[in-house]
C-alpha positions in Angstrom: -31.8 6.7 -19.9 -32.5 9.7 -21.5 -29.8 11.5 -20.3 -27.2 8.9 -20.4 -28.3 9.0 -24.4 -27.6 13.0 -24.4 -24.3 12.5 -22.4 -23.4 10.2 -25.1 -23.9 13.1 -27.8 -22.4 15.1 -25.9 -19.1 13.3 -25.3 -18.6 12.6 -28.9 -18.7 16.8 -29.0 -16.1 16.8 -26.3 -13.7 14.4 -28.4 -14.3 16.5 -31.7 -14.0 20.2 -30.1 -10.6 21.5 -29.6 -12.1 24.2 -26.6 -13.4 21.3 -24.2 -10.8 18.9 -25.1 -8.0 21.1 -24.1 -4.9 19.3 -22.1 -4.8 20.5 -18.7 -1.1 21.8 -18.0 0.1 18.9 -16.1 -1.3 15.4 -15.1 0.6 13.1 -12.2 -1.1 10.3 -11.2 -4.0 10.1 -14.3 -2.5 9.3 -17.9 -4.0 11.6 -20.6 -4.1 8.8 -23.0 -6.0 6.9 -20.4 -8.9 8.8 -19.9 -8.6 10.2 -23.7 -9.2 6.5 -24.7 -12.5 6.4 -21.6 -13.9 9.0 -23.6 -13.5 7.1 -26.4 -15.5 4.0 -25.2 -18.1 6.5 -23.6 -19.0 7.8 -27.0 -18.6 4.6 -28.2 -21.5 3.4 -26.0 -18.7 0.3 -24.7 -21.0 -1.2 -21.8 -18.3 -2.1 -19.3 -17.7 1.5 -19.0 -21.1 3.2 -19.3 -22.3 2.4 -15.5 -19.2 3.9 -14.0 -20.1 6.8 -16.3 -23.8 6.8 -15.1 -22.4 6.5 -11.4 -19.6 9.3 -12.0 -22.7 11.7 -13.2 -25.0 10.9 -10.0 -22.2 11.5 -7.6 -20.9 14.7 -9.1 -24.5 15.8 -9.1 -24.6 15.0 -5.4 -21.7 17.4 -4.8 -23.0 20.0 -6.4 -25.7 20.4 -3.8 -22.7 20.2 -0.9 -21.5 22.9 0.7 -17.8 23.5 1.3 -16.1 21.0 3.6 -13.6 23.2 6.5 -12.0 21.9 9.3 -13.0 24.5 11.2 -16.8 22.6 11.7 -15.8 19.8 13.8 -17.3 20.2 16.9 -13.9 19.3 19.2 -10.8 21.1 19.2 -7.4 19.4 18.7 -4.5 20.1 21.4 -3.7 23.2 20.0 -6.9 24.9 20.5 -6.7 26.0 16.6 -10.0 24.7 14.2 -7.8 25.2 11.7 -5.4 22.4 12.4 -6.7 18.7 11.1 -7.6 16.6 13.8 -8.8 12.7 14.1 -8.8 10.1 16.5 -7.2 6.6 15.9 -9.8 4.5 14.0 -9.1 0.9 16.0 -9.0 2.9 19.5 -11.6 2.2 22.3 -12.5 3.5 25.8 -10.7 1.0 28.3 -14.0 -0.7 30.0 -11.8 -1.1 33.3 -11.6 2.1 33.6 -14.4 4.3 35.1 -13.1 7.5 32.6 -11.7 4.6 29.9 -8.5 6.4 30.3 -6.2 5.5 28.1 -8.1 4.2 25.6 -7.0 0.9 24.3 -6.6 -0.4 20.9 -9.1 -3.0 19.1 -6.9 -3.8 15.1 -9.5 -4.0 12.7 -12.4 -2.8 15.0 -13.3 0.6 13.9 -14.4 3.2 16.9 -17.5 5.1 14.9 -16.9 7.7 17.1 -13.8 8.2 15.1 -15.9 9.1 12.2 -18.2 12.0 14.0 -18.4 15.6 12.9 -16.5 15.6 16.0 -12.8 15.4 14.3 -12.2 15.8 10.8 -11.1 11.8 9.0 -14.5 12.1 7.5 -14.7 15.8 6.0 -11.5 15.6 4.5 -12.2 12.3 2.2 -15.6 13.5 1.6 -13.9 16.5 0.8 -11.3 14.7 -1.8 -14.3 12.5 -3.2 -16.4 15.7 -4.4 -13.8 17.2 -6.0 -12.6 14.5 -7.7 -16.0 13.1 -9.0 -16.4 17.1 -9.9 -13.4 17.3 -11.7 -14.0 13.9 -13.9 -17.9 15.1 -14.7 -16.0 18.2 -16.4 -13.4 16.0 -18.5 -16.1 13.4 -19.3 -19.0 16.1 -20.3 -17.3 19.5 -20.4 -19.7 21.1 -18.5 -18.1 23.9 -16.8 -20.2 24.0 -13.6 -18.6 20.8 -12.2 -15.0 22.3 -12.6 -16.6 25.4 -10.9 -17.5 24.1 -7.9 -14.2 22.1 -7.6 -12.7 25.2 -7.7 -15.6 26.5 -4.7 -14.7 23.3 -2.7 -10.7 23.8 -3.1 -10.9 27.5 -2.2 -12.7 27.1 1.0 -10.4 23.8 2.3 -7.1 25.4 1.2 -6.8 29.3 0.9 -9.8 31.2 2.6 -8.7 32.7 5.6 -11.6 31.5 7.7 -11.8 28.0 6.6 -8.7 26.9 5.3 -6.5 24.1 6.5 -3.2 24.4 8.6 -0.6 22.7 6.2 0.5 19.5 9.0 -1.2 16.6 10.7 0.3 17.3 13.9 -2.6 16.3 15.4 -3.8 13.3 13.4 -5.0 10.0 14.9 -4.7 11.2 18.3 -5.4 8.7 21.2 -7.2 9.8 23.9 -5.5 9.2 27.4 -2.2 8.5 25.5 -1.0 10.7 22.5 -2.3 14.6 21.1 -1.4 12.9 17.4 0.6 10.4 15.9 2.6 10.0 12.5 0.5 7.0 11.6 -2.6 9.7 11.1 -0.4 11.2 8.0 -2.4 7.9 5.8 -5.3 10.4 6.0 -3.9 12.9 3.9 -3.4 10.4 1.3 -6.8 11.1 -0.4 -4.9 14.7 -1.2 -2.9 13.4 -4.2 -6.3 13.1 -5.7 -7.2 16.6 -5.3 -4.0 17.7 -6.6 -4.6 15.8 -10.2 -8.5 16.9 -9.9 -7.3 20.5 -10.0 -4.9 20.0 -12.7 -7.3 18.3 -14.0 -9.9 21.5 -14.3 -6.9 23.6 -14.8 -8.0 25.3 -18.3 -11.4 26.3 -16.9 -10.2 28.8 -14.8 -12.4 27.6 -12.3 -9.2 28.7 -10.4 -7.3 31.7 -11.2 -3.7 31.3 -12.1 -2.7 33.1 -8.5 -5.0 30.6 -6.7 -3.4 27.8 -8.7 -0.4 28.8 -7.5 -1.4 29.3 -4.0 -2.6 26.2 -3.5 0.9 25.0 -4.5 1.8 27.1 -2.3 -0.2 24.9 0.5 1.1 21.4 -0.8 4.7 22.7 -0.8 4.6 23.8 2.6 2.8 20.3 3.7 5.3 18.9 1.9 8.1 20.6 3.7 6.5 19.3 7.1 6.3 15.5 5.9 9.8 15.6 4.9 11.0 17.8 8.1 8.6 16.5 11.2 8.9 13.8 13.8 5.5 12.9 12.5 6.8 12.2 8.9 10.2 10.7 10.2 8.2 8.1 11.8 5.7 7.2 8.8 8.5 7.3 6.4 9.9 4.5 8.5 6.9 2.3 8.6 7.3 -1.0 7.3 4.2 -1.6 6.0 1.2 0.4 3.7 1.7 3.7 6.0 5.4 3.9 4.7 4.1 3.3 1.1 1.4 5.7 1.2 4.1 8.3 2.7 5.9 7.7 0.1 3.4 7.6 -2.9 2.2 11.3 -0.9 5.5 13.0 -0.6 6.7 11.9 -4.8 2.8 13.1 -5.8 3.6 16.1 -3.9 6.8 16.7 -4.8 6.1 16.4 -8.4 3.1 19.1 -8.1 5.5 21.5 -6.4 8.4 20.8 -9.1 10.6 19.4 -6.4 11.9 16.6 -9.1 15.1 16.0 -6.3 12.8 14.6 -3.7 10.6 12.5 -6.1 13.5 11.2 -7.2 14.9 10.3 -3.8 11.5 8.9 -2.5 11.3 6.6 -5.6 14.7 5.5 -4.9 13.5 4.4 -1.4 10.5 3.1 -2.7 12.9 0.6 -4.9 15.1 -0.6 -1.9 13.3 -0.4 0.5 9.6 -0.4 0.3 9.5 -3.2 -3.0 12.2 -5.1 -1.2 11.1 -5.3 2.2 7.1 -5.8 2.3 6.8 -8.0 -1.2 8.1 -11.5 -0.3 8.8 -13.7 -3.5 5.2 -15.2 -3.5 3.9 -11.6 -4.1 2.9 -11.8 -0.5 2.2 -8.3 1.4 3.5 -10.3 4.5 2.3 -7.1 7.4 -0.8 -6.7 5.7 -1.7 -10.6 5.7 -0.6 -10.1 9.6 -3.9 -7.8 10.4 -7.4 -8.7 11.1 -8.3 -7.4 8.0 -5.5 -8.7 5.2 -7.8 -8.8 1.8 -8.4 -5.5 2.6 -5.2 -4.3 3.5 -3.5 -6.4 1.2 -5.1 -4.6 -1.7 -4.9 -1.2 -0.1 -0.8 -1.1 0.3 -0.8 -2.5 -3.5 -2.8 0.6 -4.4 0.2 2.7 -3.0 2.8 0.9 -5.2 0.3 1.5 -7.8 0.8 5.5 -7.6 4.6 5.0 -7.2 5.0 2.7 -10.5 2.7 5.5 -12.4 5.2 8.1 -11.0 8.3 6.4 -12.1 6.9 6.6 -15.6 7.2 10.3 -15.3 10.9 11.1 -13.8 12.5 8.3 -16.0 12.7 5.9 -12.8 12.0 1.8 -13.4 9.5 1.3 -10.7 7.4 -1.1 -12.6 10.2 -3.2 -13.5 12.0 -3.0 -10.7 12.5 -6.5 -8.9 15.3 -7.3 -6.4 15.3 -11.7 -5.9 11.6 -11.8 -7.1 10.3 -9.1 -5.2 8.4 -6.8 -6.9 4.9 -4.8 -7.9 4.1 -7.3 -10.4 4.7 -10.5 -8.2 2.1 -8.2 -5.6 -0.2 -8.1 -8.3 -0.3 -11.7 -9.3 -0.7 -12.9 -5.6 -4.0 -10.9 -5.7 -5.0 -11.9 -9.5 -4.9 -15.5 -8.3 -7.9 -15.1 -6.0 -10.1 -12.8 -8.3 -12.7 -15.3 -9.9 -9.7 -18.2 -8.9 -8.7 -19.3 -5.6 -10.2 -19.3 -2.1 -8.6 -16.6 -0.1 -7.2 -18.5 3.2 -6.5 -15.9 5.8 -8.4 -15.1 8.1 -10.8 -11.7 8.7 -12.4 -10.6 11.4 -15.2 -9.8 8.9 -15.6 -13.1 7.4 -17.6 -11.0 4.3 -14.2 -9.1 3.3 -12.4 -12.5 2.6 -15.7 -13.9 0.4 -15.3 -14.1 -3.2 -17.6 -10.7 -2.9 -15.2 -8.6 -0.9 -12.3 -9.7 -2.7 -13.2 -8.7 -5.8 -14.3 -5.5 -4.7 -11.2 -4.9 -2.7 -9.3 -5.8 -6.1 -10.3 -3.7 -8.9 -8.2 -0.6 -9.2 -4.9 -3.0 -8.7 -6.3 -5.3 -11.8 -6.9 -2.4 -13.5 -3.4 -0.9 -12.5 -1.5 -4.4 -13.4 -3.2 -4.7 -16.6 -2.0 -1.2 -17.9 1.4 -1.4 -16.2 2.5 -5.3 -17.8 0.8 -5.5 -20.9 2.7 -8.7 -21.6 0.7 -10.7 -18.7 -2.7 -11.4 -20.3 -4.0 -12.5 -17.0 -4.3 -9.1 -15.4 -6.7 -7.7 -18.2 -8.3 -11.1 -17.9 -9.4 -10.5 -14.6 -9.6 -7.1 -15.3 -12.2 -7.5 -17.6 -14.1 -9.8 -15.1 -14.3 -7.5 -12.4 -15.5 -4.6 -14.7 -18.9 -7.1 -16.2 -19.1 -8.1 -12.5 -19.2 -5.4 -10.5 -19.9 -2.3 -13.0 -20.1 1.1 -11.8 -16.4 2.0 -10.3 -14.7 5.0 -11.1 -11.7 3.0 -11.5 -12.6 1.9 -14.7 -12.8 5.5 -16.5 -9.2 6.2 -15.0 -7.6 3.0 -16.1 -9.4 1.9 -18.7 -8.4 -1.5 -20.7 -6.8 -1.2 -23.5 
């Protein structure tokens, strides 16, 4: 309590002094005036938002004590022989029981393999990875101490430029299957969690917790992972999914196309995203018709929505109509009012294979960052902040809430 009450005096420093509440050079998928206005309610004591803040403080605190993340620790190798090259198994893959070596494995939707999730391959390091530098770089905005920003710096240094620990730019070897495939383009989801370390280092920009050289360098990285999304066979087949792995492709290569100052291709993506992703996996209910197909549609549902979340956000900053783009009632805000009729409303009615993720519970967890999202993007449609609000007094603590505050 006591330090939540010095935070508090400290945040309303922040807001008043012009050398902590310096603009970082460029944000992409945060909005300045959104977590500006966080800050606000912070100092203001609001209490929907002062448990994510307590939460947010106790995570980045956690990371401090974390030593850098490389892919170079797992304990297999991917095809290539080279640590350095991300590697992960399919999550929903098993061994085949009829088979005395389970050669080739066989695959169980919805049933996650934990040995997918070892320090064997890399899936987990690299979001554990993206979640400590982005917790780091939000306890710098939120309190301006410097410390956070310089360990998100640490972190960022060791996972993209060091020599002896950085990342290969390319998935070539993501969500292999054992038995049938050395990788797969569906494994490119993974690196979604990246367009969250690109606005965290924005983000801590004006600390110089990076030096303007490493900055650039780790541009440097995104552009050349960008160049192998747009040029693979890997990223040729995720760009052609029909379902969230062609959004999240899509929401990765206009985040990273933006932070490389490749305005051409974000413009082209978000052009896609309009005919082709809106169009063809938003139905005129709102439905998310091959994500209510899987074992796990609540989930899924909401997870593809927070793809066209990042794209609508992105449209705002190259002039493009994402939002309010609808073709025959399909669009983001018809997705977003499927979902806001079973937050604190409806009885979802598909089936899960985890009957807990289509409760009212797992719902409403599942739905947060897209009420949020929908609330900010159509201001006109009260319900969104409506349920908004509801989620935030019912399940406090998210992080969500200090990036997309209500207004």
């Amino acid at each position: 309590m006591l330090r939540s009450l010095w935070h508090a005096t400290v945040l309303a420093a922040v807001l008043c002094g012009p050398a902590l509440a310096a603009s970082p050079s460029q944000f992409y998928t945060y909005d300045p005036a959104d977590l500006a206005l966080a800050k606000q309610k912070l100092a203001a004591r609001d209490p929907l938002y002062q448990p994510s803040y307590d939460s947010l403080l106790k995570e980045a605190d956690a990371a401090l004590t974390h030593r850098r993340y490389s892919v170079v620790d797992k304990t297999l190798s991917p095809a290539s022989g080279n640590k350095h090259d991300f590697f992960s198994f399919g999550p929903y893959w098993w061994p085949d029981p009829a088979k005395k070596d389970g050669l080739p494995y066989i695959r169980k939707d919805g049933l996650h393999n934990p040995a997918a999730s070892t320090e064997g391959t890399d899936s987990q390091r690299i979001g554990r990875f993206a979640h400590d530098v982005k917790v780091l770089a939000l306890a710098w905005y939120f309190t301006g101490e410097r410390k956070y920003a310089v360990k998100a710096g640490e972190l960022a240094r060791a996972w993209f430029l060091a020599s002896e620990t950085r990342m290969n730019p390319n998935l070539d070897y993501g969500q292999a299957i054992p038995g049938r495939v050395d990788g797969r383009g569906i494994g490119i989801i993974t690196s979604r969690v990246l367009i969250d370390v690109m606005d965290s280092l924005a983000l801590i920009q004006p600390t110089d917790a990076l030096s303007d050289a490493e900055n650039e360098a780790v541009r440097g990285w995104y552009r050349t992972y960008l160049d192998w999304l747009l040029n693979s066979r890997h990223g040729f087949e995720e760009g052609n999914a029909h379902n969230n792995h062609g959004t999240f492709y899509s929401a990765q290569v206009v985040a990273f196309a933006l932070y490389t100052n490749r305005q051409d291709v974000a413009t082209r993506e978000l052009d896609i995203t309009k005919i082709r992703r809106i169009a063809g996996q938003i139905d005129r209910e709102g439905k998310l018709i091959a994500e209510l197909e899987r074992t796990r549609p609540a989930g899924y549902t909401n997870f593809a929505l927070e793809a066209f979340g990042y794209l609508g956000r992105y449209g705002e900053l190259t002039g493009q109509k994402v939002w309010e783009h609808g073709e025959d009632a399909h669009s983001i805000a018809q997705g977003y009012r499927f979902v806001a009729r079973y937050v604190n409303g409806e009885k979802w009615p598909y089936q899960e294979i985890d009957p807990k993720e289509g409760s009212p519970d797992g719902f409403n967890k599942h739905a947060m960052q897209n009420m949020l999202a929908a609330a900010r993007a159509y201001k006109g449609e009260r319900v969104f902040a409506e349920k908004a609000r509801w989620l935030l007094e019912h399940y406090p603590g998210q992080l969500d809430a200090l990036i997309l505050p209500l207004k």
